[in-house]
C-alpha positions in Angstrom: 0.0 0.0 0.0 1.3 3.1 -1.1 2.2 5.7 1.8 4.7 8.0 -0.2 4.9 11.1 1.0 2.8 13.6 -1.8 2.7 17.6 -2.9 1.3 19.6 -4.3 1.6 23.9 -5.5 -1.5 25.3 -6.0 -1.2 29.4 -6.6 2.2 29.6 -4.6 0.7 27.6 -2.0 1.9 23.9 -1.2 -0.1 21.1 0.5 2.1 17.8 1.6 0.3 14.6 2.1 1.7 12.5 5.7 0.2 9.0 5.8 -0.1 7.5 9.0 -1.7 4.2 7.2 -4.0 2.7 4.9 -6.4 -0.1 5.5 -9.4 -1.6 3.2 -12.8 -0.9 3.8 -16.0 -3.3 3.0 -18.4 -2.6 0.2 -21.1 -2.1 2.5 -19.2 1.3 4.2 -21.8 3.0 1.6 -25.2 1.9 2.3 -26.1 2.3 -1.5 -23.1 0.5 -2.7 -23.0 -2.9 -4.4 -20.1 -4.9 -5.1 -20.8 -4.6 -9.0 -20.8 -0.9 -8.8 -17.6 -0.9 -7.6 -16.2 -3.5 -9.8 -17.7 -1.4 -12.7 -15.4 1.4 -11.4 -12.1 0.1 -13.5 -10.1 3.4 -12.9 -10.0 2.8 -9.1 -8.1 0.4 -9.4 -5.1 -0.3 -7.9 -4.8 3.2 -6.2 -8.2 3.4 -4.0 -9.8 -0.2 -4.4 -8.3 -3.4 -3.3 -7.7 -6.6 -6.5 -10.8 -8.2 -4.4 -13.2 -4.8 -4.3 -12.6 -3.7 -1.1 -12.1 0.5 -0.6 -8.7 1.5 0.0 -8.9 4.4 2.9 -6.1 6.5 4.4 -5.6 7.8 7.2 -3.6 10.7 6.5 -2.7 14.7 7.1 -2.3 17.3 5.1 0.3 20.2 5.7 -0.4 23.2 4.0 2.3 25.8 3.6 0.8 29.6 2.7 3.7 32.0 3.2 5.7 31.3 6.8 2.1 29.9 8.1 2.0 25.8 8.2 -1.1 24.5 8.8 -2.2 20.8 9.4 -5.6 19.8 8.2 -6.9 16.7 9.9 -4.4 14.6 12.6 -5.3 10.9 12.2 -5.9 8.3 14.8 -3.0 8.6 17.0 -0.6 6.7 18.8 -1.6 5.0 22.1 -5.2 5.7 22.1 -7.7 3.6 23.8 -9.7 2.4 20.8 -11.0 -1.4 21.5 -14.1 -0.5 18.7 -11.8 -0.2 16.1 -8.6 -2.8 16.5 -6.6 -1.1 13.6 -7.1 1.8 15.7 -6.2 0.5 19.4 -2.8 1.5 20.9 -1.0 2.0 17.9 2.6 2.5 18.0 3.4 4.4 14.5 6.1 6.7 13.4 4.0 9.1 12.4 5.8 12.3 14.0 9.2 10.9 12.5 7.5 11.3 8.8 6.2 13.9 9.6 9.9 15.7 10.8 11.4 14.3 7.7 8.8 15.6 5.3 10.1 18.8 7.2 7.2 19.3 9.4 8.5 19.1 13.1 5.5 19.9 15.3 7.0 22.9 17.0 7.4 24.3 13.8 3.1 24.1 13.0 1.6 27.0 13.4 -2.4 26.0 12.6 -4.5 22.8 13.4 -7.6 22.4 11.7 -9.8 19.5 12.2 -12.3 19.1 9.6 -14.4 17.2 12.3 -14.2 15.7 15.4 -14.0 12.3 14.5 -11.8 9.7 16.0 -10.0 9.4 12.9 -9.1 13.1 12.4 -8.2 14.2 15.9 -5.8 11.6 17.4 -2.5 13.2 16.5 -3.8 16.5 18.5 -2.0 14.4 21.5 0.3 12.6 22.9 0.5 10.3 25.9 3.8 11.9 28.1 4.1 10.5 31.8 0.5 9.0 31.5 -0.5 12.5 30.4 -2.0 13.3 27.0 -0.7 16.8 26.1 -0.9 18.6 23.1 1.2 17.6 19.8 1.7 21.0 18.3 2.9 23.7 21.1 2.7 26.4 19.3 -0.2 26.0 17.3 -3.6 27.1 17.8 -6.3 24.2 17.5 -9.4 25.3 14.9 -12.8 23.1 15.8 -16.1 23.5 14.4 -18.2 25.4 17.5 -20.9 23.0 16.4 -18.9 20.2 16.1 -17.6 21.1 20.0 -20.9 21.2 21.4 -21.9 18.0 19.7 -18.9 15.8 21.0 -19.3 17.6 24.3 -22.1 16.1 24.9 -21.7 12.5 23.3 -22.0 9.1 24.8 -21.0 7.7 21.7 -18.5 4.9 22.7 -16.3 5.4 20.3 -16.2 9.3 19.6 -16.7 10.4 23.5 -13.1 8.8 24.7 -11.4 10.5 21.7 -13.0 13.8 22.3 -12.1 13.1 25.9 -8.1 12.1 25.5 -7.9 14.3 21.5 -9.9 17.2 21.8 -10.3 18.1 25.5 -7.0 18.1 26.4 -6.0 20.9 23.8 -9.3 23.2 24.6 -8.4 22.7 28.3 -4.8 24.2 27.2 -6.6 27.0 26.0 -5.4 26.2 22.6 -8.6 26.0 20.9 -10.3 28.6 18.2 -13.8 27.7 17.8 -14.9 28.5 14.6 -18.2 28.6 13.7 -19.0 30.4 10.1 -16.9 30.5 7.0 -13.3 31.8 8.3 -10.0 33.3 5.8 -6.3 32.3 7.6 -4.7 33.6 4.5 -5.7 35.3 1.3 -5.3 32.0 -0.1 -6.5 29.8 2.3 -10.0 29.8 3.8 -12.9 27.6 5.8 -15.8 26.6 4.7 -19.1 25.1 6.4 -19.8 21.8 5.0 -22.2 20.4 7.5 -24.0 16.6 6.9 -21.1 14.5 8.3 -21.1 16.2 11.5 -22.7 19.5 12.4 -19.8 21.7 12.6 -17.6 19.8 9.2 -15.4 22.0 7.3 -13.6 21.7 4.2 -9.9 23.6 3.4 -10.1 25.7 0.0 -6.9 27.2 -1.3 -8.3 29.7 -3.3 -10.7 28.2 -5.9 -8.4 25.5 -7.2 -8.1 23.1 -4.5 -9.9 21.9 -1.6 -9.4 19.7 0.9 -12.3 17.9 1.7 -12.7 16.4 4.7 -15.0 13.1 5.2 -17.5 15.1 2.7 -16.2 12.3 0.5 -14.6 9.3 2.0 -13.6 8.2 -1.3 -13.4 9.1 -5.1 -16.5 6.8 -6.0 -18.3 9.3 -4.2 -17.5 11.7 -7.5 -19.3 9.7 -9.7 -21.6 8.5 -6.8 -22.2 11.6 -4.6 -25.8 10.2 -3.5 -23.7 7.3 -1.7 -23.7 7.9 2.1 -21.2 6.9 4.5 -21.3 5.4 7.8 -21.2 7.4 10.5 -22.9 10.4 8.4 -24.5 12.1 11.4 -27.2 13.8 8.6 -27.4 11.8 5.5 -29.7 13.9 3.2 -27.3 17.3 4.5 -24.1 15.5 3.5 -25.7 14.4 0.1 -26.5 17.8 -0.5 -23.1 19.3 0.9 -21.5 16.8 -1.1 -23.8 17.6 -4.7 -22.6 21.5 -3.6 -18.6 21.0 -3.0 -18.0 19.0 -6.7 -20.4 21.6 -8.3 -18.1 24.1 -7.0 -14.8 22.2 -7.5 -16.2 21.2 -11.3 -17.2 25.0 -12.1 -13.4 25.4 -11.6 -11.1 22.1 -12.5 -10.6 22.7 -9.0 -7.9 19.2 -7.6 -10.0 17.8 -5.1 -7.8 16.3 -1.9 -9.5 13.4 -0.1 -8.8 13.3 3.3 -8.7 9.2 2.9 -8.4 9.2 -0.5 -5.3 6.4 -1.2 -2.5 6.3 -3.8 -2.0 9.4 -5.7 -4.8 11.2 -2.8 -6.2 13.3 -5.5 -9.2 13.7 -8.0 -10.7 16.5 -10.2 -14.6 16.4 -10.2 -16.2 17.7 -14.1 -19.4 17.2 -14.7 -20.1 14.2 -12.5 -17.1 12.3 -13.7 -14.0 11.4 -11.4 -10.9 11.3 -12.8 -7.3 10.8 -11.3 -4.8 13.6 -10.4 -1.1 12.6 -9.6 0.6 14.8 -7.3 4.6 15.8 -7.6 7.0 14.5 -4.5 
């Protein structure tokens, strides 16, 4: 499974993909899916399905670098976490802050964290477990949440989202680390926020101007291009994230925009035109 490190430059911008690790998902992961439609799907393979049909998922970050700001979008599953739910997920011991130091990214050097959401899957690295105490991974950086997505996990009992907010997100807000953010937001003139509510209430998805976006778990996967009525597990408002979905690769079509899938596999990227998916390599 391919976990080379990626980048891209978009407008004088330049994104950096950092895989933590890839893992297949079943067929079933989209409630609408078949395992025909996905064999039908030839140009997925080998980079984002499996030789026996299964969806290739990463778990991944990406590090954008706009001027002397670095920002990481999205922070995986973590090392050492409590996760008995999810087995590839439970007290993992990966060198993901080595790659991420020799792609050049040390974490006292990151300046922004955004989460897209407060998933399990995107906060993880947002800690670390020092002297049985989780502290926060990037010293210097201030931690961007969705407000609505804070209020949500707040209040969770979910049993496998409620420990990560509790050892991933907490700690960091409790630091006093943490912007809430709660409306479309501009960190640069050519990086911005945007609201893409469905998967969780307070989702957002990276632009970097009009010509890339990061996307968050708005798609899980490129089928979703040519399948955007496909929902995912886990989607907290399935007929919001169908429509969020329908609205981010109209926009991204209206402009060849490269379309970065936080667990998109392989070559990580996609341009959506006209309901059609087709691959984008990246330069490393």
């Amino acid at each position: 499974m391919n976990t080379v490190t990626l980048s891209w430059d978009v407008g004088g911008v330049r994104i950096t993909r950092v895989v933590e690790f890839v893992m297949p998902f079943p067929v079933d992961f989209f409630a609408e899916a078949t395992p025909a439609d996905v064999a039908a799907e030839a140009w997925l393979r080998p980079d984002f399905v499996t030789a026996d049909g299964q969806y290739l998922m990463s778990l991944q970050s990406c590090v954008i670098e706009a001027g002397d700001l670095r920002i990481v979008v999205d922070t995986c599953v973590g090392n050492s976490k409590d996760r008995p739910l999810i087995p590839e997920f439970h007290h993992l011991r990966r060198p993901f802050l080595a790659q991420l130091a020799a792609a050049g990214f040390p974490p006292e050097s990151i300046d922004l964290v955004v989460c897209t959401h407060l998933h399990v899957d995107h906060v993880g690295w947002n800690t670390r477990l020092v002297d049985g105490e989780w502290i926060p991974t990037f010293p210097r950086a201030r931690y961007l949440f969705g407000a609505a997505d804070i209020d949500f996990f707040a209040q969770s009992h979910d049993s496998l989202h409620a420990p990560a907010f509790a050892d991933s997100v907490r700690p960091v807000i409790d630091a006093g680390l943490v912007d809430p953010v709660d409306t479309d937001m501009t960190l640069t003139g050519e990086v911005r926020l945007g609201s893409t509510p469905g998967h969780t209430p307070g989702h957002m998805s990276v632009w970097i101007g009009e010509r890339c976006v990061i996307t968050g778990d708005v798609l899980h996967h490129p089928i979703q291009c040519r399948h955007p009525e496909w929902t995912a597990r886990g989607d907290a408002d399935p007929e919001m994230a169908r429509a969020t979905r329908a609205e981010l690769l109209a926009a991204a079509a209206a402009t060849n925009a490269l379309v970065l899938g936080t667990h998109f596999a392989g070559t990580t990227a996609a341009a959506a035109a006209e309901g059609q998916a087709t691959e984008r390599t990246g330069r490393h």
